[in-house]
N, C-alpha and C positions, 0 to 999 in steps of 0.2 A: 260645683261643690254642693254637696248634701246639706250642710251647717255653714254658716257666715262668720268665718272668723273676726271674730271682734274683741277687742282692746279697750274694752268701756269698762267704766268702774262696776258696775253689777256684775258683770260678765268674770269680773277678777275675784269680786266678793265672793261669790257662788263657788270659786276654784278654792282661793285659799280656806273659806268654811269648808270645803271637803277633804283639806288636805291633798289634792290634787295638783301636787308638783309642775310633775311633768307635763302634761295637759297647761297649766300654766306658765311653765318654760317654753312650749310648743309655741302658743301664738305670742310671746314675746322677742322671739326667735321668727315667728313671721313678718311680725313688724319693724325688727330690724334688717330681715335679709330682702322681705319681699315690699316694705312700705318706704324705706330710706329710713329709718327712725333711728335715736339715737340711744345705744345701749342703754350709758348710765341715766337719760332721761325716763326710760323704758323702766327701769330696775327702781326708779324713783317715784314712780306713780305704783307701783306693786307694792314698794314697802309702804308708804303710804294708807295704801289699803288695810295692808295687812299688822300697822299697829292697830284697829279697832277691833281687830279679833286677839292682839296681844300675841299673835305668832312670828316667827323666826321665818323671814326666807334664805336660810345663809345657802341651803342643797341647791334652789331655782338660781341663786346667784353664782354660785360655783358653776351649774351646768350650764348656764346661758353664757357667762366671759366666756369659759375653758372650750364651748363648743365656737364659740367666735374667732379667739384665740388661736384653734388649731384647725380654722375651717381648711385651710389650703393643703396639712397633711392630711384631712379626714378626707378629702375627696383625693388626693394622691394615693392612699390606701386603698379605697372604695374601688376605686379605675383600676388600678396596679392587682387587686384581689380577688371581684367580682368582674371584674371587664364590665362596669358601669360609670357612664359619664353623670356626676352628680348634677353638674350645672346642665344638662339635658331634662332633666326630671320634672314634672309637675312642680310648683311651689312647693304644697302642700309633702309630699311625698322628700324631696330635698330636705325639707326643716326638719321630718322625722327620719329621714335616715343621718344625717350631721349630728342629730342630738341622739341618737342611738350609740352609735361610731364612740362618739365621746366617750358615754359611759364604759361602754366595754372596753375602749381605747386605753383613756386615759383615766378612768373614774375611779375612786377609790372601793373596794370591796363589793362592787354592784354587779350584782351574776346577770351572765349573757341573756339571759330567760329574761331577767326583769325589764331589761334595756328593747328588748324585740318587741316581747309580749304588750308593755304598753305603747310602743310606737306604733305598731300596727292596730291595736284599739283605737288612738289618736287618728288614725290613717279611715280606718270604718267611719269613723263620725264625719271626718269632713272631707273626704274624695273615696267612697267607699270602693269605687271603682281602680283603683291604686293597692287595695290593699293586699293583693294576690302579688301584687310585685315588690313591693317593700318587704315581704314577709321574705320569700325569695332572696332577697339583696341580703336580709340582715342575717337570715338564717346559714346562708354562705360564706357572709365574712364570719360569725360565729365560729363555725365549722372550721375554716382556714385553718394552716401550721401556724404556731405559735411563731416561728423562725420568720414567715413572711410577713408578720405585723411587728416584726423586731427593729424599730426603727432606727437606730442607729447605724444601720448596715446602707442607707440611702443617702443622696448627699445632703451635702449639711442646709442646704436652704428649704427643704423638706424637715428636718430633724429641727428646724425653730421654728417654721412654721410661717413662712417669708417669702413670699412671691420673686420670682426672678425678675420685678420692677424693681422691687425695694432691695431683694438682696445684693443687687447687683451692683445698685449704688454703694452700700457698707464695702464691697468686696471693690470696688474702685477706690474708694475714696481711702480706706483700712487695711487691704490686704484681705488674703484670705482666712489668715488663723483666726486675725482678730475683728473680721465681719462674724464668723462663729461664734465667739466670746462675746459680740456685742449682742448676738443672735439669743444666745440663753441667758444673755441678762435680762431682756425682755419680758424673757416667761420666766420669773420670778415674781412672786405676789408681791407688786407695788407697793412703795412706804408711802406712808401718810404723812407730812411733813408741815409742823407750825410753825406761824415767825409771831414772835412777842416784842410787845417794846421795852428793849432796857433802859430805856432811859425812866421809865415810871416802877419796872417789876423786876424784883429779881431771877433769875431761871426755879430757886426752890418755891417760890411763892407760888410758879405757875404747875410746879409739879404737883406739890402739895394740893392744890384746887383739883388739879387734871382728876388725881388718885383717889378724889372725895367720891367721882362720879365716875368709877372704874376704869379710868382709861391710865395706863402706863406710858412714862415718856420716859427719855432718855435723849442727851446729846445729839443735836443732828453732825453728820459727818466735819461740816466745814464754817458752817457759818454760828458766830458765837451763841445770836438768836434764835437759834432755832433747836426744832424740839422732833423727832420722831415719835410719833405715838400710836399706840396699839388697845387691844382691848373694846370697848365697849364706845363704838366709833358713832354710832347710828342716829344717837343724841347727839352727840357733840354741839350741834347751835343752841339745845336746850342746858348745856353745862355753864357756870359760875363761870369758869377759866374764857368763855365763850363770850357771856354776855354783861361781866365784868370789865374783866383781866384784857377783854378784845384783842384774843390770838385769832390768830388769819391764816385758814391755810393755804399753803404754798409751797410748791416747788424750790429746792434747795438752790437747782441752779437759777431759776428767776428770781430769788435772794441776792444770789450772788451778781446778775445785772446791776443791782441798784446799788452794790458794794463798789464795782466799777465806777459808777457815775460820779461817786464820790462826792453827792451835793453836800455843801456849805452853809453853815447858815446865812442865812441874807439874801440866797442865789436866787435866782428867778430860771424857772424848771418851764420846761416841755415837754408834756409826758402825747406822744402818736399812740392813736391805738391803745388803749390806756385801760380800759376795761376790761375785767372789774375792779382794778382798782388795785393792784396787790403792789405793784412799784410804785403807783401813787403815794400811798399811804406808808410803803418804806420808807421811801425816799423823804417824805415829811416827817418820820421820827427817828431817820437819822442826824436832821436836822435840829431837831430838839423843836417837830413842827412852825419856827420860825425861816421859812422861807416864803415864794410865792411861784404857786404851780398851777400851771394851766393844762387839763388833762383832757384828752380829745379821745371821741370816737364816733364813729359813720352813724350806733345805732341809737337810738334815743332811751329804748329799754338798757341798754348797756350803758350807759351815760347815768342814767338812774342807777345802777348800782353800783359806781364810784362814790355816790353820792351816797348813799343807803351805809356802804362803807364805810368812808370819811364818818357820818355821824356816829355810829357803832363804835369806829376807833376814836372817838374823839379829838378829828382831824380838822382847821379850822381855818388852813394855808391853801386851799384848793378849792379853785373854780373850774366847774365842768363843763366845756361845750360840743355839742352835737356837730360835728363837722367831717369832711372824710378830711384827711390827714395830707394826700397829694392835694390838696387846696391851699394849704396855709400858708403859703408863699403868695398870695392875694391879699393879706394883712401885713401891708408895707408899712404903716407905721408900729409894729412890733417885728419887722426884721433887724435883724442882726445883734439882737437884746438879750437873749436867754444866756446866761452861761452855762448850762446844760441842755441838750434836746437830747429827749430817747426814743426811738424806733422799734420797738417789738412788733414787727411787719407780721402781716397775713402768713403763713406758710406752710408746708406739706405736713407738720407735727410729727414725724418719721421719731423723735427724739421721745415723743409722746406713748409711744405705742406701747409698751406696757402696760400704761395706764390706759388706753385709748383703744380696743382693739377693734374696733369698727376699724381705723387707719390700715391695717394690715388687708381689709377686703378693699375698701373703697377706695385707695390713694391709686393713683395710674401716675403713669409717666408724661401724658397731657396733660394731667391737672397736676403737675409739678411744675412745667416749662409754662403752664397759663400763667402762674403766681410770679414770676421773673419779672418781667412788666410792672408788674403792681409794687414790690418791694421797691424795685427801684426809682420809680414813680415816687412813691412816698419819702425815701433817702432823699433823693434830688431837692424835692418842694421843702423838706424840712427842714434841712441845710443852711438853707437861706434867712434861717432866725436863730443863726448861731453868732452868739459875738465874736469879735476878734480876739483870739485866745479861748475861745469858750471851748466844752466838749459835746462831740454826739456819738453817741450808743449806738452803736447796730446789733440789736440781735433777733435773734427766732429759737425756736423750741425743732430744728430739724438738725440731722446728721448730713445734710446733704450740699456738699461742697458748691455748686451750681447757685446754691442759696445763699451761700453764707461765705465763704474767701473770695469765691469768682464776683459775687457783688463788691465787695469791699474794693479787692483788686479794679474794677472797672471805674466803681467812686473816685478811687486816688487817682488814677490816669486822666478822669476827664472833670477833675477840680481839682487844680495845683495850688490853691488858697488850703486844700486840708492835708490834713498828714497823717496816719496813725502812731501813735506814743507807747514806751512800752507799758504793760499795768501791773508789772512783777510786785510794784510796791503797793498795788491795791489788793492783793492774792490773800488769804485766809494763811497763816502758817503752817496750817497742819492741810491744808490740800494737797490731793496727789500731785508728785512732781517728779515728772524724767526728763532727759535732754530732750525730748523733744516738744514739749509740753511750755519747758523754758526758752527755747529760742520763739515759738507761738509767741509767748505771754510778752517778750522783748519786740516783736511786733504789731504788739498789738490786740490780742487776740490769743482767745480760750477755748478750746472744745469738749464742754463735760461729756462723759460719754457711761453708761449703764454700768458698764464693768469694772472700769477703775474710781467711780466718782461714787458711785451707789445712790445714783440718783438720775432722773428725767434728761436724756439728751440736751443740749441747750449749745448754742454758739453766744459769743460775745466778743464786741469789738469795741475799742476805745482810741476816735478820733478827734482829732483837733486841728481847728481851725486858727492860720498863720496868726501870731500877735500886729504884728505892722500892718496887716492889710489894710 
């Protein structure tokens, strides 16, 4: 390569003072396809940047998800168009033609010209020798009938943009309509979703704060607490409602975990995997913070921000320890004590992917069948600090059945001390509800899912352990 592509703060300074978007999307889009790195980490050191010049990167953020997003049709296009294999190509060459594709693909009002012409300038500076074929590549899908980039006319795991790892699970597990339907809820732009505590604020109080600092909110779907919000996001840590009011954001369905759990006040909690903190710190103002929670996790960094948390919300029922989770069954004198253990295990985040589009390149079907082991591993060992009558939570953020009934199902077969209960009487009133949804929730178990729930995949389970034992 000609130039050293680099991801240093100069290096981003230099782009965003020039206004140099795309060139700035380019190696941020290197770093994620060709370094491992992770999007919103990626998008978080550039905005960063890019408040000391007081500019907007909302175009580099659009083109960097939307080009990640539909990496899997942009190179089915590419191959299908040009008779070129994307993932054969130079790094360098790969990143600009995905982030070309995009634009013209799927970009809003960005002429063909503009989308080539800087790609292959991008192309000259750091593999000049590349740039006679990318120009080639883009200038023919250009060219193309409009009719052959008409994507709907392909099948539908193309048309969301879903590898036939992941669709294949939706389309086992869902059926085919509705792997589709969960397919394009996916690529819908992501809610932002707050959870406040009502036991201290009213929901207008936090509106009214939100609306001081431009962000709009509004009722979230299901859970009384919570807020979706819009608007002027970017601050959000630096707002009133933020470092006041201490709203937390989070996921409506991992809200709805810790609504399952149903802690008590007085209960003595187990929060697996527990970081950063967002069921922890539920689960303590559902309580009216009078319980006592013991919150685990493997990383020591992540264990500090439970804790960073807790102060923030001023939470004062919760101790944090750095531990893996399949361990805690080695602290015999605190088994069988907790009236609550929660599980939110490691898992494939398939529920995530809207939010998460990295998921959509990187998840395999090996690194789905690795994590089986580990959940259950973790279920097993935690189990065993459940009292008699107590309950424990099994969930994950995946759509994917292998993870989430097939474990539960395998739990109850090989511990006949636990039972699953139904949680119809823990369910939100106004949540989505069909017959099938209902006989679930009467065993035990929930499956939010993108399109009927309008919100992050999530599973949840609610078991208990026999009283006489």
């Amino acid at each position: 390569m000609k130039n050293e592509i680099r991801f240093k703060k100069k290096e981003i300074l230099r782009l965003i003072e020039q206004g140099n978007d795309r060139e700035l999307c380019f190696i941020m889009l290197y770093e994620v396809y060709e370094r491992g790195a992770f999007s919103n980490l990626v998008i978080k050191k550039a905005d960063k940047a890019a408040r000391e010049y007081g500019k907007s990167l909302d175009f580099v953020r659009a083109m960097l998800y939307g080009t990640i997003t539909y990496t899997f049709t942009i190179d089915f296009l590419v191959r299908h168009i040009v008779k070129e294999a994307v993932e054969d190509m130079d790094p360098v060459s790969r990143c600009a033609v995905r982030m070309a594709v995009w634009q013209m693909q799927f970009g809003d009002n960005i002429p063909d010209y503009a989308a080539c012409d800087s790609a292959v300038e991008i192309v000259k500076k750091y593999n000049p020798k590349a740039s006679g074929f990318v120009n080639a590549v883009l200038r023919t899908y250009a060219k193309a009938p409009a009719a052959k980039k008409f994507i709907d006319q392909y099948k539908p795991g193309i048309r969301v943009s879903l590898k036939p790892e992941i669709y294949g699970i939706l389309k086992n597990d869902f059926g085919k309509q509705r792997a589709f339907e969960i397919g394009k809820a996916f690529l819908e732009p992501p809610k932002v979703t707050i959870r406040y505590n009502a036991n201290k604020y009213t929901r207008e109080e936090i509106v009214v704060s939100l609306a001081k600092d431009g962000i709009a909110a509004v009722p979230g779907r299901f859970i009384d607490c919570c807020l979706e919000i819009s608007g002027n996001l970017k601050h959000l840590e630096a707002t009133e409602a933020f470092t006041r009011y201490g709203v937390f954001v989070q996921g409506e369905g991992a809200m709805l975990a810790s609504v399952i759990a149903s802690p008590k006040a007085g209960d003595k909690i187990l929060d697996c995997c527990a970081a950063p903190g967002g069921k922890t710190t539920h689960m303590a103002e559902l309580t009216g913070d009078d319980c006592e929670i013991t919150a685990l996790d493997i990383n020591e960094s992540r264990t500090e921000l439970i804790r960073e948390n807790c102060a923030r919300l001023g939470i004062n029922t919760v101790e944090t320890i750095c531990m893996d989770a399949s361990k805690i069954s080695k602290d015999k004198d605190h088994r069988k004590s907790f009236d609550v253990v929660l599980c939110d295990v490691p898992c494939s985040g398939l529920g995530l992917i809207g939010k998460k589009p990295d998921i959509r390149e990187r998840m395999t079907f090996d690194n789905m069948e690795a994590l089986l082991p580990v959940q259950y591993d973790i279920l097993d060992h935690a189990c065993k600090m459940v009292r008699p009558g107590g309950a424990l939570i099994y969930c994950t953020c995946t759509l994917n059945s292998d993870e989430n009934q097939e474990q539960v199902t395998r739990f109850i077969e090989e511990h006949k001390n636990f039972h699953t209960v139904s949680i119809l009487e823990y369910l939100p009133h106004n949540i989505y509800m069909d017959n099938d949804r209902r006989e679930d929730a009467s065993k035990g178990m929930i499956t939010l899912c993108p399109d009927t729930d309008g919100c992050e995949g999530f599973f949840i389970c609610r078991m208990e352990r026999d009283k006489d034992e």
